[in-house]
Backbone as CSV, one residue per row, in Angstrom:
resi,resn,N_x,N_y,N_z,CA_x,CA_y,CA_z,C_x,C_y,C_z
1,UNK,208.220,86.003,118.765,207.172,86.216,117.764,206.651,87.651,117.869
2,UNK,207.024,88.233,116.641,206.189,89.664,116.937,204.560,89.806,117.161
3,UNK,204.111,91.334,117.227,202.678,91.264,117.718,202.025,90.855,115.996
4,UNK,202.666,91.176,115.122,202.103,91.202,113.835,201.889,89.498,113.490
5,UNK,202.771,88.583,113.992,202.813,87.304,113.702,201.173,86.656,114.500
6,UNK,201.566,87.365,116.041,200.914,86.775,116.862,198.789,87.335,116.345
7,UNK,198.969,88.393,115.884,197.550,88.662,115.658,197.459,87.953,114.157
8,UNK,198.192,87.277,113.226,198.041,86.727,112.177,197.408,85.159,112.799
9,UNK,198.506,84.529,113.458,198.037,83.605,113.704,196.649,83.413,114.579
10,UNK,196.433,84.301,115.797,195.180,84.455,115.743,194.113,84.049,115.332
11,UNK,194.072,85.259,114.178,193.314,85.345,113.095,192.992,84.073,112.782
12,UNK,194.029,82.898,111.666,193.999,82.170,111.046,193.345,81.155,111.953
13,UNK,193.288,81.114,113.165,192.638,79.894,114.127,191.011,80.292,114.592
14,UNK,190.949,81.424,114.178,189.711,81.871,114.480,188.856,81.789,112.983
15,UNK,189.513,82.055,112.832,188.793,81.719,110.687,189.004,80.339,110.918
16,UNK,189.600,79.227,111.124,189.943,78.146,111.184,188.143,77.664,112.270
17,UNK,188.284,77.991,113.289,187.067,77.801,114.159,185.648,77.709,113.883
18,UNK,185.998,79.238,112.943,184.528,79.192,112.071,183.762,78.364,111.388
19,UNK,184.484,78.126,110.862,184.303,76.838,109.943,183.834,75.758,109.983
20,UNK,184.778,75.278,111.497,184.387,73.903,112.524,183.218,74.084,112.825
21,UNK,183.121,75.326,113.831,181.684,75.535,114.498,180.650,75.381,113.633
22,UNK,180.621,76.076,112.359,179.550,76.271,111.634,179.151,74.655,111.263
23,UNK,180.436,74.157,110.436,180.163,72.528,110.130,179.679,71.609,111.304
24,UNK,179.577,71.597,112.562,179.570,70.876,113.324,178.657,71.647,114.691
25,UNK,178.800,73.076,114.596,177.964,73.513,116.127,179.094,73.566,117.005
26,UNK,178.605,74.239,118.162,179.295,74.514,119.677,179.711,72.839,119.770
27,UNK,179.029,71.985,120.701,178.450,70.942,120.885,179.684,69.982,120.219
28,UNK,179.621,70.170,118.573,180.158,68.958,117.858,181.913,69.259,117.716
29,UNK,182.083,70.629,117.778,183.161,70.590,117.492,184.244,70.559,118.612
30,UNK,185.722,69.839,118.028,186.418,69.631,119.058,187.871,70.324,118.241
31,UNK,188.651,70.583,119.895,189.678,71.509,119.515,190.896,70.863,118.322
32,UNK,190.491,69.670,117.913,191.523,68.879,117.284,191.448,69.133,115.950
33,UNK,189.993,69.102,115.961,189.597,69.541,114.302,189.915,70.902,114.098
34,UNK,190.047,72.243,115.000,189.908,73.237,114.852,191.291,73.176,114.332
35,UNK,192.332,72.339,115.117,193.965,72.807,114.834,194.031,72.133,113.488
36,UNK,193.777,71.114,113.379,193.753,70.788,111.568,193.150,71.737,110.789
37,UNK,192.353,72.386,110.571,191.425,73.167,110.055,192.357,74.134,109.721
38,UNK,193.394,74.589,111.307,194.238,75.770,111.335,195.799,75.739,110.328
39,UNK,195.516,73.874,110.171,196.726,73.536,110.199,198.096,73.647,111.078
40,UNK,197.720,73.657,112.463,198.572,73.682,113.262,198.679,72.591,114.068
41,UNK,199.353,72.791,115.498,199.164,71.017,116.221,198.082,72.049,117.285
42,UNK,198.091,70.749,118.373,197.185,71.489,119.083,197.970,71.869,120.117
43,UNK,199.638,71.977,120.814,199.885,72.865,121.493,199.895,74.329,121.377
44,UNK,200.300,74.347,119.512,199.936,75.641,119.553,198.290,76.515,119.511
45,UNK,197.548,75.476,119.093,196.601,76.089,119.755,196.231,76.833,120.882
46,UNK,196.304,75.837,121.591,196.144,75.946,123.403,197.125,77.478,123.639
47,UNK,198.046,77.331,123.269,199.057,78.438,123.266,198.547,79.858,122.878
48,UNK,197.663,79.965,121.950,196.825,81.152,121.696,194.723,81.021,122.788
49,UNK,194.358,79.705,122.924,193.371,79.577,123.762,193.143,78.423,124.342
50,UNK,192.784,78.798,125.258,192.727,77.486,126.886,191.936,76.737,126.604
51,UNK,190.391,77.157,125.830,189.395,75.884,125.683,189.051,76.636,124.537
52,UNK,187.799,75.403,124.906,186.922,75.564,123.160,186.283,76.587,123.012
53,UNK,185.246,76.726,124.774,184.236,77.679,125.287,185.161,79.341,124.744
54,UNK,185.808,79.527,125.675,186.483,80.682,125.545,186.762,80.834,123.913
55,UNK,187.277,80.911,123.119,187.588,80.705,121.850,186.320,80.941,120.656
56,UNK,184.726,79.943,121.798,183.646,80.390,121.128,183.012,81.527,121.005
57,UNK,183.374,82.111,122.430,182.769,83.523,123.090,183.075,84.140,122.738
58,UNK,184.422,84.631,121.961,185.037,85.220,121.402,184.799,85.907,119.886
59,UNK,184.651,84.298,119.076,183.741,84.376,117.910,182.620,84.476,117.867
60,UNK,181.890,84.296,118.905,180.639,84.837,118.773,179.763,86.012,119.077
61,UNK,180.596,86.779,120.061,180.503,88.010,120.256,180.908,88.855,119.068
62,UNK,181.913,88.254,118.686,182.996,89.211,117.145,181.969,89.539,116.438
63,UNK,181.518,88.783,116.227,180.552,87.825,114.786,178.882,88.547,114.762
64,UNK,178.745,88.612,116.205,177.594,88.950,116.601,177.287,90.671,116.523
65,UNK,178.473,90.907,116.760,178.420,92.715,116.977,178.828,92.987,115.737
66,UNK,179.534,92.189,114.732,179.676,92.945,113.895,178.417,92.968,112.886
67,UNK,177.385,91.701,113.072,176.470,91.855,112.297,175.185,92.505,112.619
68,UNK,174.824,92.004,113.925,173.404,93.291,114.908,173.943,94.329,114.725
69,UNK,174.969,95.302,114.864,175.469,96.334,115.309,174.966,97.052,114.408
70,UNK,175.553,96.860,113.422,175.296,97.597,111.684,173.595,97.357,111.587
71,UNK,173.100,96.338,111.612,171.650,95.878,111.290,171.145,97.253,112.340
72,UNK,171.162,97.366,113.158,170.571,98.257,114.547,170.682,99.846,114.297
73,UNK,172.043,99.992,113.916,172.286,101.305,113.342,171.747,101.668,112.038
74,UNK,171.387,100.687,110.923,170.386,101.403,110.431,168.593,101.451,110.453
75,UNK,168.229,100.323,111.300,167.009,100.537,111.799,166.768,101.906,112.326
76,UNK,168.233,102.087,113.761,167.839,103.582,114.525,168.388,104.581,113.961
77,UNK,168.553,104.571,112.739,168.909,106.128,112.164,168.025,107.006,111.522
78,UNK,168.336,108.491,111.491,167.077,109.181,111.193,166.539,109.467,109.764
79,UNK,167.059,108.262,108.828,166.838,108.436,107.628,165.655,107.775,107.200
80,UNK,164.773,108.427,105.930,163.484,108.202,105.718,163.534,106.823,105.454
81,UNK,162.312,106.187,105.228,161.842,105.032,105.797,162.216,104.041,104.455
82,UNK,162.183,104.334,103.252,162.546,103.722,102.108,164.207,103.688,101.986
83,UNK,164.235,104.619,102.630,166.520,105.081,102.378,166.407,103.508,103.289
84,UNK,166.110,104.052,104.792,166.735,102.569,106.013,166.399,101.248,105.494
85,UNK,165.056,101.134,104.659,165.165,99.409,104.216,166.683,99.370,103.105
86,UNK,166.720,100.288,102.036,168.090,100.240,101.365,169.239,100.089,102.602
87,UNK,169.344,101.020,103.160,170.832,100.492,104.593,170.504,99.261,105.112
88,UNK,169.200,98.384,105.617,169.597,97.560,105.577,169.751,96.323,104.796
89,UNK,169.226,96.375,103.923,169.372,95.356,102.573,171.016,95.411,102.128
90,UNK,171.674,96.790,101.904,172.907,96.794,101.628,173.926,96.246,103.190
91,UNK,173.501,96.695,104.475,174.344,95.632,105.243,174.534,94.247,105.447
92,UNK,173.555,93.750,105.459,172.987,92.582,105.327,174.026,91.429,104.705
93,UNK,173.830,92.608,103.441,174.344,91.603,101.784,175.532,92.146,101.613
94,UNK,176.169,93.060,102.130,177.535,93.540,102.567,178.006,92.446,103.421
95,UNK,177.886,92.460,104.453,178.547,92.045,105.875,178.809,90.394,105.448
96,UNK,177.684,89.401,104.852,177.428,88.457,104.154,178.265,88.201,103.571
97,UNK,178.829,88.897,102.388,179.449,89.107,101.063,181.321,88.540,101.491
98,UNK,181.705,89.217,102.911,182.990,89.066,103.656,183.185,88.017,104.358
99,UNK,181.870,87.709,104.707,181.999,86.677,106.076,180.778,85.776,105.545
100,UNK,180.501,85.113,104.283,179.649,84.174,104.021,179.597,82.880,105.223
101,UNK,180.051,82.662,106.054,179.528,81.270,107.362,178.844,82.356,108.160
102,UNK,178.768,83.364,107.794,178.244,83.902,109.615,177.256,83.711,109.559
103,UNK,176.755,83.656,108.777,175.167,83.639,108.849,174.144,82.419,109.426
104,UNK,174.956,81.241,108.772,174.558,79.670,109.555,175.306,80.055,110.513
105,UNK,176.349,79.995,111.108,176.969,80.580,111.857,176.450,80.927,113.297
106,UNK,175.378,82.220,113.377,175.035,82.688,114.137,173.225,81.722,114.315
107,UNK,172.943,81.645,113.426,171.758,81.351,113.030,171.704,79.563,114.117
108,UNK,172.648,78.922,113.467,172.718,77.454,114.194,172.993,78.150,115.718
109,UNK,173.780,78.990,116.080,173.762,79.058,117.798,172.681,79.610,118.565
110,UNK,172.296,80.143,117.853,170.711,81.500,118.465,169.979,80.003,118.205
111,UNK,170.108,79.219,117.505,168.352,78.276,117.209,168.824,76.999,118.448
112,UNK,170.357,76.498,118.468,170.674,76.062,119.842,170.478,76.792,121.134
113,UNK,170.790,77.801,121.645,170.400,78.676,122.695,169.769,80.292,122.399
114,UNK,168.544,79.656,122.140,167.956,81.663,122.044,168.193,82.228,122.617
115,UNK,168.531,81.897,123.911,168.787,83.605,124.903,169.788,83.664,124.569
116,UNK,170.922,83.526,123.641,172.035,84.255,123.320,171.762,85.600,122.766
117,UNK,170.940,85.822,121.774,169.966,86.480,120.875,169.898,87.970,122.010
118,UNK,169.528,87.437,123.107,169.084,88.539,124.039,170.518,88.761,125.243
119,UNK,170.978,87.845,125.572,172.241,88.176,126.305,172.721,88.974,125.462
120,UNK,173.389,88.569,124.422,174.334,89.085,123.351,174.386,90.892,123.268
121,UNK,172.386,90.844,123.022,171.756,91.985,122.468,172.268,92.836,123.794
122,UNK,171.564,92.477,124.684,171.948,93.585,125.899,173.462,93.881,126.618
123,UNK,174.290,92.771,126.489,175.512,93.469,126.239,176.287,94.284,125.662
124,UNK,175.335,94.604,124.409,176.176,95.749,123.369,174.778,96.871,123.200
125,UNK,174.200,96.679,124.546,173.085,97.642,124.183,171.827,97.819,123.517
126,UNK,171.568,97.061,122.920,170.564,96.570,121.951,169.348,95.875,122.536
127,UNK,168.005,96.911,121.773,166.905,95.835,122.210,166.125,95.819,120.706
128,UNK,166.305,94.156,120.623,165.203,93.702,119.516,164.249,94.144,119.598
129,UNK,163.096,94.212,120.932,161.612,94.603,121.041,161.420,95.432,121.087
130,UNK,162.377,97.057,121.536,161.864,98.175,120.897,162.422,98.149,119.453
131,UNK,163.181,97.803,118.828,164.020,98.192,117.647,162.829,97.792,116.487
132,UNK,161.729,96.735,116.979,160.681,96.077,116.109,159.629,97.021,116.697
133,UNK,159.310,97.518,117.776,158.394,98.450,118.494,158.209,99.710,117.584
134,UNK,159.504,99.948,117.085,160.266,101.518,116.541,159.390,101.566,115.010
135,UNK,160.064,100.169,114.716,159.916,99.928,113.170,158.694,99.898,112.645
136,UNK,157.510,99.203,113.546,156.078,99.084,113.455,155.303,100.310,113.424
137,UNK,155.954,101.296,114.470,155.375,103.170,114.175,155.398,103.187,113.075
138,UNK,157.203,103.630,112.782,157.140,103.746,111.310,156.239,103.816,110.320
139,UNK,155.935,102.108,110.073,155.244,101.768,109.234,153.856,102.141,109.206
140,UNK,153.245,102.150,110.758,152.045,102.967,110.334,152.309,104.255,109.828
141,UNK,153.172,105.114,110.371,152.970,106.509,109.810,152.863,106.595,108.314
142,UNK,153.813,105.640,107.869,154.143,105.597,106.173,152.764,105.143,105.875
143,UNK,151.823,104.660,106.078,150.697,104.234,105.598,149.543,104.830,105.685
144,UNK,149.828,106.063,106.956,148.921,106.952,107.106,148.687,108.146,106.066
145,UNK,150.138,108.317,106.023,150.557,109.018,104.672,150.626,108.754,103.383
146,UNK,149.806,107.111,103.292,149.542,106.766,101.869,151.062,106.488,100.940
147,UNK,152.277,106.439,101.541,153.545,105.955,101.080,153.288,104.741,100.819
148,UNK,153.197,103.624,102.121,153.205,102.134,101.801,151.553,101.828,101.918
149,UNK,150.782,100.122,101.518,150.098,99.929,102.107,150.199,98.919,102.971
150,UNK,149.130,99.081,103.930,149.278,97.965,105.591,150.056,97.065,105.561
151,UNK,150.570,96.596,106.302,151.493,95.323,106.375,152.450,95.637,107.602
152,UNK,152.296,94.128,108.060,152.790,94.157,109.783,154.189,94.020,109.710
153,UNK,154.753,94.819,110.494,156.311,95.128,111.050,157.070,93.719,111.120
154,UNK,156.548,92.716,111.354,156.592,91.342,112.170,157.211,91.068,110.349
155,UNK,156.104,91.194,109.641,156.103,90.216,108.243,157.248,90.507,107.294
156,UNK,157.192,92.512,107.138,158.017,92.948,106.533,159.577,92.697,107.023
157,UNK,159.942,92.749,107.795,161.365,92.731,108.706,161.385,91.052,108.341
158,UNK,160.569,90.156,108.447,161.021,88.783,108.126,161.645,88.643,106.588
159,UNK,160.517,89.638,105.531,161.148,89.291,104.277,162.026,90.035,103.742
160,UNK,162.584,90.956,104.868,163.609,91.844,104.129,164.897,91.087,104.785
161,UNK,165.027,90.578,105.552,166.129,89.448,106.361,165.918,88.309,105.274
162,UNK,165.487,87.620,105.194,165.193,86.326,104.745,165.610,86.998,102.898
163,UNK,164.577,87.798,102.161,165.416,88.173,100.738,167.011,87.754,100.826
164,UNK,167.885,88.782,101.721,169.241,89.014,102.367,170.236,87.285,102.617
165,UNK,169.678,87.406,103.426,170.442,85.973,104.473,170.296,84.876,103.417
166,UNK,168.897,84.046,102.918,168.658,82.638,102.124,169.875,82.769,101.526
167,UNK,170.374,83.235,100.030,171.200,82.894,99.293,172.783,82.794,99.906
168,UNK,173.024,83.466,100.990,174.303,82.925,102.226,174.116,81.459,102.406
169,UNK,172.713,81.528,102.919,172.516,80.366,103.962,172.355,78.906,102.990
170,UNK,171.998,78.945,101.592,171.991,78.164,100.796,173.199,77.927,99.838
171,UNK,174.416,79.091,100.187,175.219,79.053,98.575,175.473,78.094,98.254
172,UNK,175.882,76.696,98.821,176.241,75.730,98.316,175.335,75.202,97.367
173,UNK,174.091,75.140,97.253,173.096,74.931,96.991,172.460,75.494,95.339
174,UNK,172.732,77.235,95.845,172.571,77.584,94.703,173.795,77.531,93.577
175,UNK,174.822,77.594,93.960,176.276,77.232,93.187,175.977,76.543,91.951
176,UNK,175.839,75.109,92.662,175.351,74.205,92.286,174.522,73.813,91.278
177,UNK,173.235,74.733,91.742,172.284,74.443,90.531,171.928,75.633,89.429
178,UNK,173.547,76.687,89.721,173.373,77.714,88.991,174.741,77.627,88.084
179,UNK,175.398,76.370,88.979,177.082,76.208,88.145,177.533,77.163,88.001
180,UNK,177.809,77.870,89.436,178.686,79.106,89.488,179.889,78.613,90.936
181,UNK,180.889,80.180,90.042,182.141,79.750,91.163,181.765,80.730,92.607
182,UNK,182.532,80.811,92.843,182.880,81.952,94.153,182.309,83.239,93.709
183,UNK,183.526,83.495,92.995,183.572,84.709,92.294,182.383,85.548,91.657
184,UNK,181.285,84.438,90.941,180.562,84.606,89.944,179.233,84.797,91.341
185,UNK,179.281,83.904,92.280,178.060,84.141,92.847,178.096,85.621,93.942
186,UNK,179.501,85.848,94.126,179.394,87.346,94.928,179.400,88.131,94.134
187,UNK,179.459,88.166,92.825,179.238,89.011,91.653,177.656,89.423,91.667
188,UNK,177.277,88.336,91.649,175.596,88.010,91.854,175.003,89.072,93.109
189,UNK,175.495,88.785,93.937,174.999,89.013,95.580,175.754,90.747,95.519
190,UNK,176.426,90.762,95.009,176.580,92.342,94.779,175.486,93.091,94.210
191,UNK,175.041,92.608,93.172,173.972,92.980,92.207,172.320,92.814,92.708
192,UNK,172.480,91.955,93.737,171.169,91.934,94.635,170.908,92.701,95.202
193,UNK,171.261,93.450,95.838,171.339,94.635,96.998,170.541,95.654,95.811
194,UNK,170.755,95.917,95.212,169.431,96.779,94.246,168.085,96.172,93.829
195,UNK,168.361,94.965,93.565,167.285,93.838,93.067,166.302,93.644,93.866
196,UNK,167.364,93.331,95.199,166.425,92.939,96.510,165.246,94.448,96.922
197,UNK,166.096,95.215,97.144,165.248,96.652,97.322,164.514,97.028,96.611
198,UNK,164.385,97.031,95.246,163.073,97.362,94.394,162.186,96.154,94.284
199,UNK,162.528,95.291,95.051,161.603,93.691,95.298,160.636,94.259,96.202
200,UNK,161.564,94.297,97.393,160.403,95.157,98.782,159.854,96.529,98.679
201,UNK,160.272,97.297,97.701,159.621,98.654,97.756,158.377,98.354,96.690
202,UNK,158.824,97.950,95.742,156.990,97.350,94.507,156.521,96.134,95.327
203,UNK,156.674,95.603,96.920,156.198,94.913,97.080,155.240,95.547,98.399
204,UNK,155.640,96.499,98.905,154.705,97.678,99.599,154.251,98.844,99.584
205,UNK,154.209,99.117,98.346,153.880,100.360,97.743,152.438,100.361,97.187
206,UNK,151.815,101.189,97.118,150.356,100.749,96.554,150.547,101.038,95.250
């Protein structure tokens, strides 16, 4: 099997995993469902990973860095304070847009074990409590300067995540009661990423 086969199949068992995990959690899911999922048997599973654990750590680190990472880099970058809520509203609803499970995804494992949240974080360097420490200056300065008015770091960062993430975390939901396909609702969620940002900027602006 070449390396090109072997990182395909991979792939396809790890997208296969996602899925499980998300439908079911760490906890619920078992390697049997994952190989159906993969459509494979389960020697070949085993053949690409030994257990479930290992296999999770894997995806969840992936999963994890690829979405804090970006979120972090534009919190700590040196761009003015209205540009970084746009970087992160557009990662957010970017990163989302590719990988629609990550979001329950990560969300169901951090609300099963929070200190992942913080293991995770400090393995790739990252600290939530200054990164919210950082963000809260910010915001006073912008208010000192009559840009935004008052409003706590805590509140804003909840509704600029939450704008972002809900319509992931609900699509089935909204699909549904919007009678849209795939297609039509990332059409949508493309078009948010501007929507969303002039939501939060006329929503702290005096």
């Amino acid at each position: 099997m070449s390396k090109t086969d072997l990182r395909s199949s991979e792939e396809l068992i790890l997208n296969a995993a996602i899925k499980v995990f998300t439908r079911k959690g760490y906890a619920g899911a078992r390697m049997e469902e994952i190989a159906k999922e993969a459509g494979i048997n389960r020697a070949l599973l085993h053949y690409y990973f030994r257990d479930k654990e290992t296999m999770f750590n894997l995806i969840f680190e992936t999963k994890f860095k690829e979405f804090f990472t970006g979120l972090f880099g534009a919190f700590q970058s040196d761009a003015p304070f209205f540009e970084k809520i746009k970087r992160i509203i557009d990662h957010e609803i970017t990163v989302l847009s590719k990988h629609p499970d990550l979001a329950r995804f990560v969300i169901m494992e951090i609300a099963q074990q929070p200190d992942r949240l913080i293991q995770f974080g400090q393995k790739l360097g990252l600290n939530p409590r200054m990164m919210l420490e950082n963000f809260q200056k910010e915001i006073q300065q912008n208010v000192l300067e009559g840009k935004i008015r008052p409003i706590d770091g805590r509140q804003l960062l909840m509704n600029i995540i939450s704008i972002c993430i809900y319509p992931f975390v609900a699509k089935s939901i909204i699909k549904t009661m919007m009678q849209m396909d795939e297609n039509t609702f990332l059409d949508l969620m493309g078009k948010r990423k501007k929507d969303a940002y002039e939501f939060i900027i006329n929503a702290i602006t005096p």
